[in-house]
Structure formats: C-alpha cells, structure tokens
N, C-alpha and C positions, 0 to 999 in steps of 0.2 A: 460486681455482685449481681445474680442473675438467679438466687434461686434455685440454680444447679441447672437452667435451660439452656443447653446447651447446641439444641436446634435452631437455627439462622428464622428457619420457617415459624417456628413458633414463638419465637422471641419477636419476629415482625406484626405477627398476628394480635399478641398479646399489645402492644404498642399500638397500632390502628385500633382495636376494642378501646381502648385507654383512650388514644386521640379522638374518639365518636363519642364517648360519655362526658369527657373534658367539654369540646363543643355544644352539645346539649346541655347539661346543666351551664355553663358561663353564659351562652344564650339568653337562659332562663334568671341567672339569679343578677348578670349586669345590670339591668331596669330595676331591679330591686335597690343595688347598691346607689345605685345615680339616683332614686328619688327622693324628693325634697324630705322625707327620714331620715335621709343618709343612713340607715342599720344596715349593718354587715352582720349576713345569716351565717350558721357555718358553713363554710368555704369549701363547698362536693369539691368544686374541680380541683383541690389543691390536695384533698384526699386521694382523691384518684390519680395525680400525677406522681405520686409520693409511692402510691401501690405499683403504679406502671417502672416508675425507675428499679422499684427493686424486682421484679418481675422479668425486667427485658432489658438492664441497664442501659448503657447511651444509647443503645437501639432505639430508644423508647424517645427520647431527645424533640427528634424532628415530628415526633406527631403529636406531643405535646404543646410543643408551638404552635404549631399549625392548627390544632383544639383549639386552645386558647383564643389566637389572631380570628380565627374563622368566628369563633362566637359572639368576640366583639365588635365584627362588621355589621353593619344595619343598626349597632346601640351608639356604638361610639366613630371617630374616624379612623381611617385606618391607621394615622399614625400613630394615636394613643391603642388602637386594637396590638400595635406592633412592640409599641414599649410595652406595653400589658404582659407581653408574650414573651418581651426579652425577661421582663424582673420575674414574672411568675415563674420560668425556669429555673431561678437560681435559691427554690428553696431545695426543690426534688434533689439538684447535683449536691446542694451543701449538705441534705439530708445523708445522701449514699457516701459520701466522702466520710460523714462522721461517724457512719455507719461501719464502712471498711476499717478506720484508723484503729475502731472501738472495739470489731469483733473479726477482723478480717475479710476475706472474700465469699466465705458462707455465713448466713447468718440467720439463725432460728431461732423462735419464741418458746426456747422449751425451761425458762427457770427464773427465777424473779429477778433476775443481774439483768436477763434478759429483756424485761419488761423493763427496768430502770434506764437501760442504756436506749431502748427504742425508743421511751419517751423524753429523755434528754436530747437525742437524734432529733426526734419531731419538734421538739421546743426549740432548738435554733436552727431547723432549716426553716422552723415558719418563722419564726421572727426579720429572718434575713430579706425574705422580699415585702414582707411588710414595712420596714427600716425605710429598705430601698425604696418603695412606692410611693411613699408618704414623702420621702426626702424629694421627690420627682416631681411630686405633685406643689409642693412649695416653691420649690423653683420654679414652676409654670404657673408660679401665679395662683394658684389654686386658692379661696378664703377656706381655712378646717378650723375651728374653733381652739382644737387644740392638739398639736403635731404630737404629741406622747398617747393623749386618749386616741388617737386614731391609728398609730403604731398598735398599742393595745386591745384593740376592736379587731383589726385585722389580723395579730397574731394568735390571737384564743380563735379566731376562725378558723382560718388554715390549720392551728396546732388540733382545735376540736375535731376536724374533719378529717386528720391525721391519726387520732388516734382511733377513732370510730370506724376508721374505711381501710386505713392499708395495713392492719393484722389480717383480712380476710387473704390477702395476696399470698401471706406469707402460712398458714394455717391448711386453706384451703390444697394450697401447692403441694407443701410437704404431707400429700399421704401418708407416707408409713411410719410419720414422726407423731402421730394423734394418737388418741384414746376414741374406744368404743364410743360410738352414739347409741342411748337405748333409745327406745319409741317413747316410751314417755317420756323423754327429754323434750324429742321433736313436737310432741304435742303440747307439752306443755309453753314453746318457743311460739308452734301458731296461735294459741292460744293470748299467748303474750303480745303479739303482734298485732291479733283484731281488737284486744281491750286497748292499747296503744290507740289505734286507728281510730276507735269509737272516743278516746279521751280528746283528742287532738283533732277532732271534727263534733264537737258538740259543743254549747256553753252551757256550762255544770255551774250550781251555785259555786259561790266561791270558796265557801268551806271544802267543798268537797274536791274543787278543784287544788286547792292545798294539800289536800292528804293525799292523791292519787297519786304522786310521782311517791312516794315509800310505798305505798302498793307493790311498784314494782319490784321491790328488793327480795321479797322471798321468791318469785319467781324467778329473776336474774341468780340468785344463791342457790335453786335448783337446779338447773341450767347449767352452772356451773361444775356442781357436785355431777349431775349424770349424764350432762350431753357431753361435755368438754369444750377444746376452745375450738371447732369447726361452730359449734351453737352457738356460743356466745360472740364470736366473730358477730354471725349470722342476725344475732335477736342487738346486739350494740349497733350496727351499722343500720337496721329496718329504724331503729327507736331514734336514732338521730335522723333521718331521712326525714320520718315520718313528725318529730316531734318539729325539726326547722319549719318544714310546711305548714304543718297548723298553727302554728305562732306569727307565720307570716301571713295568714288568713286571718290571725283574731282569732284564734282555739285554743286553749289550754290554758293550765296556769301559771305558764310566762306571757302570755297576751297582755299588753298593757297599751295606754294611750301614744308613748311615747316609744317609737317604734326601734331604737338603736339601745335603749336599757332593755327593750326585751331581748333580744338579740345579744346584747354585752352578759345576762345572765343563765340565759339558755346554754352557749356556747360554752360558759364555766362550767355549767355544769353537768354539758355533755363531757366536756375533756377531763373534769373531773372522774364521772360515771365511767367510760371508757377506758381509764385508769387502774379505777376501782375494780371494776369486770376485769380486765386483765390478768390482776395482783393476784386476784381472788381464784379463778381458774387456773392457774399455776399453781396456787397454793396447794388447792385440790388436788392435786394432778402428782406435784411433789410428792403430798402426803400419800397419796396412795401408791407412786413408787419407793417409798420408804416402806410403805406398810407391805408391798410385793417383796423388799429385800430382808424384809424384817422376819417373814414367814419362811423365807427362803433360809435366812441364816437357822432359824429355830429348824428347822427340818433339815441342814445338811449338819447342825451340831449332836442333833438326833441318832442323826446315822453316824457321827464318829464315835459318840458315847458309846454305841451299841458292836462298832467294829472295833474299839479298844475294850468293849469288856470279854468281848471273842479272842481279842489277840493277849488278853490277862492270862485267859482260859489256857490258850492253846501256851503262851509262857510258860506257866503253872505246868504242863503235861509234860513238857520240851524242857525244866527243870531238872523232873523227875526224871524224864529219861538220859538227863548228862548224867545224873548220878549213877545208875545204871552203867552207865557207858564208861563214865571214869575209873568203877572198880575192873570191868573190863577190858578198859586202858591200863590200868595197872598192873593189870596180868598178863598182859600183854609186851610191857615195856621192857622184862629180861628178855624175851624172843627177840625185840627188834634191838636192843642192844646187841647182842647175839650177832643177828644180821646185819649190824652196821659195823660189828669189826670184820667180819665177815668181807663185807664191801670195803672198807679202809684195807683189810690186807690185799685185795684183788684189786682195787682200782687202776686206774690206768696213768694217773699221773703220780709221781713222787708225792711222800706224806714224810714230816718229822714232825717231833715236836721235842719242846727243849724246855729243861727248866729254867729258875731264876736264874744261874749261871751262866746257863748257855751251853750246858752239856746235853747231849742227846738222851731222852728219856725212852723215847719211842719210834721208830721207824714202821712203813710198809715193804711189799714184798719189789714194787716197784722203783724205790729209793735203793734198794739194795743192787737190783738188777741193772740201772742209770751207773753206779759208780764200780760193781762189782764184788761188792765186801761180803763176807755174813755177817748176820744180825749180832751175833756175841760180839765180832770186831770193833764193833761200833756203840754199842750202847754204854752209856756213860761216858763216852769221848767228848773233847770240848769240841764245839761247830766248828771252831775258828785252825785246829789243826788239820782239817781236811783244805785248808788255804793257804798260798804263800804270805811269807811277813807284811806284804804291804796291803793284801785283800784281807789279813788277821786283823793290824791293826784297823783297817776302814768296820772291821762287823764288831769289833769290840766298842766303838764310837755308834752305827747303826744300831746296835743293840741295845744301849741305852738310849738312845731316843725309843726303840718301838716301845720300850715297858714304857718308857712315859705316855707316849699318843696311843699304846694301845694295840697300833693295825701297821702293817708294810703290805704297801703295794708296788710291787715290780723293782724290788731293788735287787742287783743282778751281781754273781760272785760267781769265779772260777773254779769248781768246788775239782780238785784233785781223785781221779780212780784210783783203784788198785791196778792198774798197769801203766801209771803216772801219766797217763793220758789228761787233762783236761777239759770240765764240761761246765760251757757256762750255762745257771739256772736261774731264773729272775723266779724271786719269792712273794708269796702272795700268802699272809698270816693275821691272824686275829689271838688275843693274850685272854685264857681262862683264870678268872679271878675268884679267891673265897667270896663266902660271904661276908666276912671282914675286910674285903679288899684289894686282898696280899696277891701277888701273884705264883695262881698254880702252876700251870703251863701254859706253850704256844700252841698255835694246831695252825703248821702254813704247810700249802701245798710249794713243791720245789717244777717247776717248766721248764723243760731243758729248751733252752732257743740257742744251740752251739752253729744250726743250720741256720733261723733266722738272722743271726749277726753277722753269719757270714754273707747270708743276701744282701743285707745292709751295705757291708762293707765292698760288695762287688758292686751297689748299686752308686754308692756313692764315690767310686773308682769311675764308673759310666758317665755318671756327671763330670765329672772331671774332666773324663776325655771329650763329651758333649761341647764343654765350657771354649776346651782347646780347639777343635773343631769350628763354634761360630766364632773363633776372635780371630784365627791364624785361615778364615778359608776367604777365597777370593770371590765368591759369592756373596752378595751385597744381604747382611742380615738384619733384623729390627725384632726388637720385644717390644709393644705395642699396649697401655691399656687402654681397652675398648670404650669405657665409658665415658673416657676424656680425650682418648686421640693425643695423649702423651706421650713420648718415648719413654722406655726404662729402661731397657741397653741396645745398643749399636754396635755391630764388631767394627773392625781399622778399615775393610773395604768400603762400607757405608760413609765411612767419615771420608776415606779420600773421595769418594765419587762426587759426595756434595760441599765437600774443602771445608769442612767442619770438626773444630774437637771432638773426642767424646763428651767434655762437659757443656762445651754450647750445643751439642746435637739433644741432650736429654733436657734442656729448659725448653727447647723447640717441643710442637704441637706437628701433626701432618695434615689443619688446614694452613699451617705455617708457607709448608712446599708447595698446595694447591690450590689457595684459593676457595674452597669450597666450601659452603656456609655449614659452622662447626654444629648445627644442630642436626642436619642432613648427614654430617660424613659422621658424629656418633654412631645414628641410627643404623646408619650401613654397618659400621665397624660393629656393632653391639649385634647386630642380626648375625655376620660371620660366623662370630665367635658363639653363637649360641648355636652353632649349626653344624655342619662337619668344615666348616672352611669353605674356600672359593679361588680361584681367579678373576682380577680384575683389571684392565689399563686405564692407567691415571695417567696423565698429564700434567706433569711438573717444570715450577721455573726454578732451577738451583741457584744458588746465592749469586755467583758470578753473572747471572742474567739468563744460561740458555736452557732453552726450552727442550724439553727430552718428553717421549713417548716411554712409558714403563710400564711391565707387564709382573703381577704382581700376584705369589703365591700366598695364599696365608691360611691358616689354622689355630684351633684353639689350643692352648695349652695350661698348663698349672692347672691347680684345684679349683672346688668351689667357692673356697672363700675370694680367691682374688685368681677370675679367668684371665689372662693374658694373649694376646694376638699375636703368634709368632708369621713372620712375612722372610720370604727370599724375594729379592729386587732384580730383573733385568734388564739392563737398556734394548731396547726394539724398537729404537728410534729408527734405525738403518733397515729393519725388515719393514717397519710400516712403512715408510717411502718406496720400499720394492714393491710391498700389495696394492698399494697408491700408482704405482707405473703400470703392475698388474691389470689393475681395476678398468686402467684407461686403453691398455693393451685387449680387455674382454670386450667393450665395450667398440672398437674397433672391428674385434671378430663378429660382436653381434650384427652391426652393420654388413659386414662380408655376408653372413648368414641368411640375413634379409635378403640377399641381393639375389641370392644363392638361392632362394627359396621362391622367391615370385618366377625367376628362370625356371625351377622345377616345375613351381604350377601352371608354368604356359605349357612344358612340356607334358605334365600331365592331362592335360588337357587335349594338347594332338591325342596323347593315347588312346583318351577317351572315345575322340571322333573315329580315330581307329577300329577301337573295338567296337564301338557300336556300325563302322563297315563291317569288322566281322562277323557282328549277330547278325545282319543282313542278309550275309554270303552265306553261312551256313542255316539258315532260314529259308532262303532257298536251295540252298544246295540238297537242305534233308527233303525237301519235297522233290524236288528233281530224281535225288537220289533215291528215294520210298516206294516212287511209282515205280520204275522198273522194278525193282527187287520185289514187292509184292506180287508185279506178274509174275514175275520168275516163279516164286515160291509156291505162288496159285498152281500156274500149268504144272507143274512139275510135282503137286500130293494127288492134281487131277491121275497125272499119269501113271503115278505110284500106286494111284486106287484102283486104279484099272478100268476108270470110268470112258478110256477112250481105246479100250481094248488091252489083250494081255501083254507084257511084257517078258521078254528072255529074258535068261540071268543077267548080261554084259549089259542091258539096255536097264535093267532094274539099278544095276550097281551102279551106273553113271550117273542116271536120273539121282539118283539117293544122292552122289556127290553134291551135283548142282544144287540141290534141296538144302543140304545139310551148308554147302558153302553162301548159297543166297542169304540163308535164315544167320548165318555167323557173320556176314557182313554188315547184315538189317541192325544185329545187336549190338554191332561197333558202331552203326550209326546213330543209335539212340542212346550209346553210353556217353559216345564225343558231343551230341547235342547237350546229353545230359550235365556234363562237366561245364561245358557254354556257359549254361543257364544258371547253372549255381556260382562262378564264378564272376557273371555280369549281373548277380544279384537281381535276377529274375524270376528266379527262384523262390514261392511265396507259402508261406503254413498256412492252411487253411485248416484252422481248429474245427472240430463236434466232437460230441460227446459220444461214442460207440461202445458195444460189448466186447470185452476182453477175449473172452472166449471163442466167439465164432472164430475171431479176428486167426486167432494161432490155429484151429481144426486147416481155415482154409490154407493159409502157408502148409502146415504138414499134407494136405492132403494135394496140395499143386506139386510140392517136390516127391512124394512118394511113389510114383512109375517106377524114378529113376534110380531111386534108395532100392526100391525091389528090384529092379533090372541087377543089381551090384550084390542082391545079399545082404542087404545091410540092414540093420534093425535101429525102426525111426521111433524114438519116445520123446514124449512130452509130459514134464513133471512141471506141473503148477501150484505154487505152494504160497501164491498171495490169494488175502482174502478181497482184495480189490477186484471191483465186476465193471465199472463203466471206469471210462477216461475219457479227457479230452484233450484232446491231440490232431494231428494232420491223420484218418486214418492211410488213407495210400503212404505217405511216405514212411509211417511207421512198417505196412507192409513189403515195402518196394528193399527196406535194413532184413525185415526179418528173412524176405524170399536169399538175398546176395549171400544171408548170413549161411543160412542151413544149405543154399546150394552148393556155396563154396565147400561145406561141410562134406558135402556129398562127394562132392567129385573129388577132392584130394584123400579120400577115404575108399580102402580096396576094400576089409573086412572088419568086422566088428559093429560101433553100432555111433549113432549120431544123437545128442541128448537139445532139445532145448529146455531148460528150465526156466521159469519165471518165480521171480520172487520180487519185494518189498523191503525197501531200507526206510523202517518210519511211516509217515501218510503221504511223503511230497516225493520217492522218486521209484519209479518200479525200473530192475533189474532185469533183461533177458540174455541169458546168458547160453550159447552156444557151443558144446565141446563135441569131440571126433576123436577117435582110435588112428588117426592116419598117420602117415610118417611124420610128422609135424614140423618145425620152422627153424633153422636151425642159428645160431643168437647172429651170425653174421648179416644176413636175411630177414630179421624180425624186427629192425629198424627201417627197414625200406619196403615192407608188406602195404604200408599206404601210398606208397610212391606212384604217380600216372603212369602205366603204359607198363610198368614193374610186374611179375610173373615169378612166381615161387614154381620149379620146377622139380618134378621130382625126378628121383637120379637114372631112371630108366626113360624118362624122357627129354628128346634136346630140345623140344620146344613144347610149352604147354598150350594147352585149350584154354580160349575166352582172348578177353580184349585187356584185361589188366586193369579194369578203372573200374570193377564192382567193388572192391576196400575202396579206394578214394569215394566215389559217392556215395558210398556207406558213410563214412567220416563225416563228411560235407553235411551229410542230412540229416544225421544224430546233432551235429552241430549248430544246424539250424534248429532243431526243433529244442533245444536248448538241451543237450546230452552229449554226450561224451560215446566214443567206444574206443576200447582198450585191449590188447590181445598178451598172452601168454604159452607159452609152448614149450615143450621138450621135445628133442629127436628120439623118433620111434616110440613113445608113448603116445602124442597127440596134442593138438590145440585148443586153445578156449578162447572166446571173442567175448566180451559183457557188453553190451547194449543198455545205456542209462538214459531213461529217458523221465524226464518231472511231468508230473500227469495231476491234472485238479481230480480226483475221486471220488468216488461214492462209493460206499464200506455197505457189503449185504446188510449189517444190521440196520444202518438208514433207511436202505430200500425197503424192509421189512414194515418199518413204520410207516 
C-alpha cells in the first residue's frame, strides 16, 4: 500500500523526507523522554513513520531506521539507539499490514468505516512497539514504576501522533479525492493556528486557561464544514505540534508540576480531538455528497416526470391515430384477403388443407401441378387414398397425433400422381381452431424432396463405399480425435503394420506409438485439424520393438460438433536411410566443390595477371598505334585541302582512300580499347548534373552532314518534361551518337526519329527508330554480338567495326540502363535507350 506511488523516484524521496523529520524530532524529544519526568510527549517521530509507511511502503523501511538509530546517537548508546530503531519499526509494518488486511492495497479516508478502521490500524500498530519497548526495557534492568502505565504513556503517544500526522499523507496525496477549499476556511485555519500559538506560549489565568481548548471547537467545526479534510489535516497536525511544545515548556492548560500526567492528558486528548476532527469532516463531507445526489435525483426525477407526461401526450395522439388506422385496417382486410388467396393460389410451394377427417378441403395451383390432378379430382378426397396401404395406414395414426400436438414438422409421404409416378413430400402444418376449440382446418405446406432423398440416398451409398475403401485398402488409415490423441477407427492394414486388433488399437492413444508428451502432440493434433491438414514424420516404436520413420498425411474431417483427424500412414523408413546416404554423398560433393573452386580461384587469378598484361599491351599498343594513324590522317586532309598544292583526279581519289581507311582503322582502335576498358572494369561514371536539351541538339547536329548527304530527314520529338539530369554526360553522349548513327547508315531513304520521353520521375526513355531495311528475327539476337555486322543484302561486307551495339549495351549498362531493340524487315528499327536519371522537373526550377 503506497498511496497509488508508483514511481521508485518518488517513493525514495518520500521515505528520506520521512527519514530527516523522524531524525529531528527523536533528536529533540529523546532528552525529553530520558529526563528525570520520564513524560512521554506525543510521539512526532512515530506519526511520521506511520505517514511515511503508507506513503512509500517498505521503501520507506530503511530510512525509518536509520531516522530513528541517527537521532538517538549522542542521547543514548548506540546499542539502545539500534534496539530503539528495531521496536519503533514494528509499529509502522503492523500499522500497514492492518491496513492492507482491513481495506486492501489502496486505502483512502473518504467515509467514517474509514476513519474507524484507520484508527483501530493506529491503536495497534502503536500499541505493538510500546508492548515491545517496555517488555525490553524490563528485561534490561530497567526500574519503571509501573510496566502497564508506561505501555500506556507510550501508546496514547505514538497512537496521538498517529492520528494527528498521518491523515495529512493520505489527504494531502489523494488530490482528486478532496473537496473544495474556500478562503475563508484557510483563513480561518491561520487564524486558528496564531490563537493556538499565542495559547500555548503565554500563561493565561487559569480559568481561562481552562476554557480556551472549547474555544477551539467552533473553529475546528468550521474548518470542517468549509475547508474539508486537506484543512483539517493541516489545523490537527499544527494544534498537536504546537500544543506538545508548550506543555513541554510549562504553557497551556495541560502545564502542570508533574510533567508525565501532563503529557498522559494532553496526548488523550489529542487522539481523542484528532478523532473527533476526523469523524466530523467526513460527516461533512458525506452529508453534502448526499445532499449532491439528493439534488441530483430531484432533478433527473424532474426530467422523467416531464418526459413521461410528453410520452402520455404523444400516447394519447398515437391512440387516436390506431383508431383511425384500424377502421382503415378494416377496409382494408377484404383486399388483402383478396391478395392472399391470390398469393396461396400462385405460390411456389404445394398448399392443402384438410379437415377433421382428413379429406381435402382446399388445394393450390401448385399442389395440383406437383401431382397432376385437377382441382374437382381431388377435393373432398381422403389424403390418405393418394398413398399406398402402408403410408395410408402410417397418416391415419400421424393424423391423430397432429390434431392433438397441433403442428407437423417434416413428416414425409409418398403421395401417388396421376401418371402413377411417386413424389415424396415432407409436410410442414399448423391446425385452424374455433373459438370453442374444435378443429376447423389444417393449413401445411406439401415440399417435394423426391431429388433431395435421392441425394441422401446416393450420399449414403458413398459412404459405404468410402467405409469399404478405408477397411479393404492397403494403405495404412486412422480416424484420429484431436483433442485426445485417441483412435476411433483403424482399417486391417493399420492393425497388421503395428500387430494390433482393432479393439486394442482404439483403447491406444498416439503418444502411446511416440512418446511425445500428450499435452504437446494435442496441441499439434488440434492446430492440424483446425487448419486445412498437414504432413508430418513421426518416429514411432511399434509394439514388437522396432523403430520406423513415418510420414504422415492428415486432414480434418466430420462436422462441428465432433472434428475428427483423418491420417494415411507410410513407412519411409527405407527412403530416409537413402536421403541419409544422400546427405553424406552431398556432403562429399561439397568437399569436391571446395576443392574445385580454390583450383579455379588460382586460375582465376593467372587470368587476372593476364589480362591485366593485356591492358598493358594494348595500352601501349593504342599509343603506338595512334601516333602513326593521326599522321597519316593529318598529312592526307592536309593534301586533300590542297594546302600543299592541287591534286589530280587519281592522286585525290587515292589520298581520300588512305584518309577514309586511316580514320576506319583509328575507330577500330578506339572501339577494341573501348571494349578493353569496359570489360576490365575500367570503365568509370562519372556523374553531373547537365541540360537535357543541349545534350540531344549537339548529337543531332554532329550526325546531320551525313543524314543530309543521304536525303534523310533527322527529327527530334521530346516529350519529357525533365530539363536537368545526372548522369555520366559523355557516356550518355558517346549511346546516343552509336545510336542515331547506326540509324543513319543502315537507312537509304525516309527519315530517322529520336524521341525522348519519361516513364514516372526515376527513368527517361530515348528511343531511336529508322525507315531502313531493318533486322531480320535470325539476326536480331546477335545485333549485340562483338565484331557481328548486320549486313544489308546488297552488301557482302558492311562499314564499321561491329562493336558500336556492344558498347552501347556495356554503357547503358553501366550507367545503370538497359537498351533493347526491335525490328521488322523492310519497315524499320527501334533501339530504346533506358536510362535512371535523378531530375529536376521545370516546375522546381521555376521556384
């Protein structure tokens, strides 16, 4: 019991406050009790540890001691400071123990049971260490005049200082369990408090000091009535403080010469007063939540009076209008009779009805339709002649039973057509009675279920053969209930596999077979069957001893009220020793594997050294090879220019050779570096962020010489709103120039499209189509292939190196894209270039 603190933090804090006011006052009032008076004042510190127990409970424990022990170092010796400390702890625990027994583990002062049980609480937890102390003190020798008056002295202290001091714990704590404090409560509490002060610091004649403690009463009975008990807490616990003090100075009018009857009368009649204050502020407190529920009830009895003289009213209106409505109901009631024969001749199920005989009075058009008759045939006929003699006599006997009970539900007759056919119809009737009784007619509806019995009877043909099925098959079967792990039926294979009857196999369980702790294999079993079924292998020892691996189908079956666990049984004892030779057989290979694979990594490793001789070699090779060919290609546009004089035809047309072949060798050299480099992953993205736009003018405008030279008509349809990217720009460029030139050259007339679009914000599209012969499907799988050349059919050899697809591929692929081709012969190609681009959308740039 804590009050409801349920923070560690505050509950420690609370307990050290407690343990520092416990040490100061025992301090102060031990020299009081040891001197040659011997008067025991009221007992602060036993007040306080009483407030602290219920405050912080055993938390509060250890610095209650330690208060105590601490205060009475320097008065007494330690070892009597230490017994001091053990007995004074055992009033606070017996307090909260009588506490908890009495009211449970919360416990608040809100109603006079409450007040009685706290002060019975404080009456024996103080009694308990006063008992103690006093017995302790006898045993050590101690002279006390008399072991009962000093039990007594000590228990109206402790119990006075208990009842004065630890309501505040419990008042103050429980905020939202108090009443209002007005102001003139408070004032009249300080008020209270300085007349106190000045009684109990002056010496007043004596008369007068006689009267001044009733003084107090109409204050404290204000106090009561308008602060509540936070005040009264507040003004009991100052007026015992205050009154011990000056009593123990020689003030007031318990001051007397004989310092232990002042003290013995003070302390009564604070525990009394404290009491009193208590009783009294509850009472208060009561009465005016009576008086709150009392106002309450007159005020919601108010508002029923007034909602029930409204709903008289509106009765009274709702009266008048049934009346209304019932002559209206009345003229009403031939139409819907009307329409209810109406409905009876139309409905959709057979209708009779029959009188006390049993002859047919009335049929529908349905009943007629069902057996085939017309209505003259049949009316007045007995029921029982549309049946053979043994279903006549069963309705002659049914028949009296209905007039007795009244009703038949679903009792079911072969009733005979007019084409001697037979239709069975389960009947479902209720019996129209006078008013005196008698009976008038039946009124049953007739359901033909000729279909439904026959499903019955095919269903229960299935079962049959079902039944036959698990008893005669050599598949090992079991009915299972799940929530016992009992058998219910076993077919003959079951029984021979595990050498068991069928009646010893059904008193068996199946942790019988496995071992397996019955609370465990339920739960499995019960999850199964509540599920769609399962496979499982179990591992069973069969009677004879041997041990079998089993692999185990099972499913739910039957209804709700009782699900059953149907199982098929196979031995794979014999497989799992195969996957077992398996396992060790993989395990073998894995080592091969190993073996297999450090040997590859060494030689991956030569290849490495390899190829990085190869980057070497053609690292040098392309500079070896660069320089000549750029002379070459130099002197030879010099000469073409005519910068070293003019040229004949035959000396032009050769010069142009070497030119045209120098510059076709430079571009096999820079394509075969180029493949090098991407495939020894040298090849690096070097991201920025660039304009879109420029980026496609410059490609169209670098390949369009050669598109004009041919006739060909070069557009560019850009249809994203994306303006920046970041990306590798060269190597973006390096796709698009491969992309539109190859466009070009396999392209004799028509026109060459690049389009750019956008799938979403994360990937832009450039997509590259041509009019040219285009790709034909044998050939369109190896268009990316090195050194491969799609040839057109008038040429045996094409122009280029064959590796601008491949490095297109390569480099869409590094820059994290894709490129994809499609083609028809003699319409043309498409290439799409996908490339993932971070963006920036004109409407951001605008902002």
């Amino acid at each position: 019991m804590t009050l409801g603190i349920r923070s560690m933090r505050m509950r420690l804090l609370w307990g050290f406050a407690a343990g520092l006011a416990i040490f100061t006052s025992t301090h102060v009032l031990f020299p009081v009790v040891l001197g040659t008076s011997g008067a025991v004042p009221v007992w602060i510190p036993g007040g306080i540890a009483m407030a602290a127990i219920m405050a912080s409970g055993l938390v509060a424990v250890p610095f209650i001691v330690l208060g105590i022990f601490a205060g009475g170092l320097g008065v007494v010796s330690p070892a009597v400071a230490l017994a001091t400390a053990a007995i004074g702890i055992t009033g606070p625990i017996t307090f909260r123990i009588l506490l908890r027994r009495l009211r449970g583990r919360q416990f608040s002062l809100d109603s006079v049971s409450d007040a009685l049980v706290f002060t019975f609480a404080a009456s024996v937890g103080s009694a308990v260490p006063s008992a103690i102390g006093i017995a302790a003190a006898g045993l050590l020798g101690q002279t006390l005049t008399s072991h009962m008056g000093s039990v007594l002295f000590w228990w109206l202290a402790i119990a006075a200082a208990t009842l004065a001091i630890a309501p505040a714990a419990l008042v103050w704590h429980k905020s939202e369990r108090v009443g209002r404090m007005f102001p003139d409560a408070i004032v009249t509490t300080a008020v209270m408090v300085g007349l106190s002060w000045w009684t109990f610091s002056t010496h007043l004649p004596v008369p007068v000091e006689r009267v001044v403690p009733f003084l107090y009463m109409p204050f404290f009975t204000f106090i009561a009535y308008r602060g509540g008990r936070r005040l009264m807490s507040v003004a009991v616990a100052a007026q015992a403080i205050i009154a011990t003090i000056g009593t123990l100075n020689g003030y007031g009018p318990f001051a007397s010469p004989v310092m232990h009857e002042s003290m013995l009368a003070l302390n009564l009649v604070i525990a009394v007063f404290a009491f009193s204050s208590l009783v009294l502020v509850l009472l208060f407190e009561e009465r005016a939540r009576l008086t709150r529920i009392a106002e309450e009830s007159r005020v919601d009895l108010e508002k029923r009076v007034t909602e029930r003289t409204a709903a008289l009213t509106l009765a009274n209106e709702s009266l008048m209008q049934q009346v209304t409505e019932r002559r209206r109901a009345e003229a009403e009631l031939a139409e819907r009779e009307l329409s209810f024969r109406l409905l009876y001749e139309r409905a959709p199920l057979a209708y009779q009805s029959l009188d006390e005989s049993g002859n047919l009075l009335d049929v529908n058009d349905a009943w007629l339709e069902l057996l085939g008759y017309s209505r003259g045939e049949v009316l007045g006929v007995y029921f029982g002649d549309f049946l053979d003699a043994i279903e006549a006599d069963l309705f002659r006997a049914r028949f009296a039973g209905f007039k007795k009970s009244g009703s038949v539900e679903g009792a079911q007759f072969g009733l005979r057509a007019k084409d001697d056919t037979v239709r069975q119809v389960a009947v479902y009737g209720r019996i129209a009675q006078t008013e005196d009784g008698r009976i008038q007619r039946t009124h049953c509806i007739l359901q033909d279920v000729t279909a439904l019995n026959q499903e019955v009877d095919a269903l229960r043909a299935s079962e049959e053969h079902f039944a036959g099925l698990f008893e005669n098959s050599h598949t090992i079967m079991t009915l299972m209930d799940p929530t016992t792990g009992r058998f219910v039926d076993v077919n003959a294979a079951a029984c021979d596999f595990y050498g068991m009857t069928h009646d010893e196999f059904i008193t068996h369980d199946l942790m019988y077979l496995n071992g397996v702790d019955p609370e465990e294999m339920v739960a499995r079993l019960v999850e199964i069957a509540a599920g769609q079924g399962g496979i499982r292998i179990d591992r069973q020892t069969l009677p004879n001893g041997q041990k079998r691996v089993l692999e185990i189908h099972s499913g739910p079956v039957g209804g709700r009220d009782r699900p059953l666990l149907f199982s098929t049984i196979q031995d794979v004892s014999d497989r799992v020793a195969a996957e077992q030779e398996l396992v060790e057989h993989r395990e073998r290979l894995s080592e091969l594997v190993y073996e297999r694979t450090a040997q590859l990594e060494r030689t991956y490793a030569e290849l490495e050294t390899a190829g990085a001789a190869k980057d070497r070699f053609l690292a040098n090779m392309s500079h070896e090879l660069r320089t000549p060919l750029n002379s070459i290609i130099g002197f030879s546009d010099m000469l073409l220019s005519g910068l070293v004089g003019e040229l004949d035809a035959e000396h032009d047309k050769q010069i142009s050779m070497i030119n045209n072949s120098g510059k076709h060798l430079l571009e096999l050299v820079n394509d075969v570096l180029d493949v090098s480099r991407i495939d020894s992953g040298h090849a690096r993205v070097e991201p920025e962020e660039f304009e879109l736009a420029p980026l496609l003018e410059s490609v169209l405008e670098s390949v369009r010489p050669e598109a004009e030279g041919k006739g060909l008509a070069l557009r560019l349809e850009n249809a994203t709103p994306i303006e920046l990217v970041s990306s590798d720009r060269r190597k973006v460029r390096q796709v698009l120039l491969n992309l539109v030139g190859n466009a070009i050259k396999f392209t004799d007339r028509g026109d060459v499209t690049l389009r750019v679009g956008c799938d979403g914000r994360d990937t832009i599209a450039f997509v590259v189509s041509d009019t040219g012969l285009g790709i034909s499907p044998e050939e369109i799988d190896r268009v990316f292939e090195e050194f491969h050349q799609v040839a057109p059919p008038e040429e045996t050899k094409p122009s280029g190196t064959g590796l601008g697809l491949p490095i297109s591929l390569r480099l869409a692929r590094i820059l994290g894209g894709d490129l994809v081709v499609s083609s028809t012969v003699g319409v043309g190609s498409t290439f799409t270039f996908s490339l993932p681009a971070v963006v920036c959308y004109a409407e951001a740039l605008e902002r």
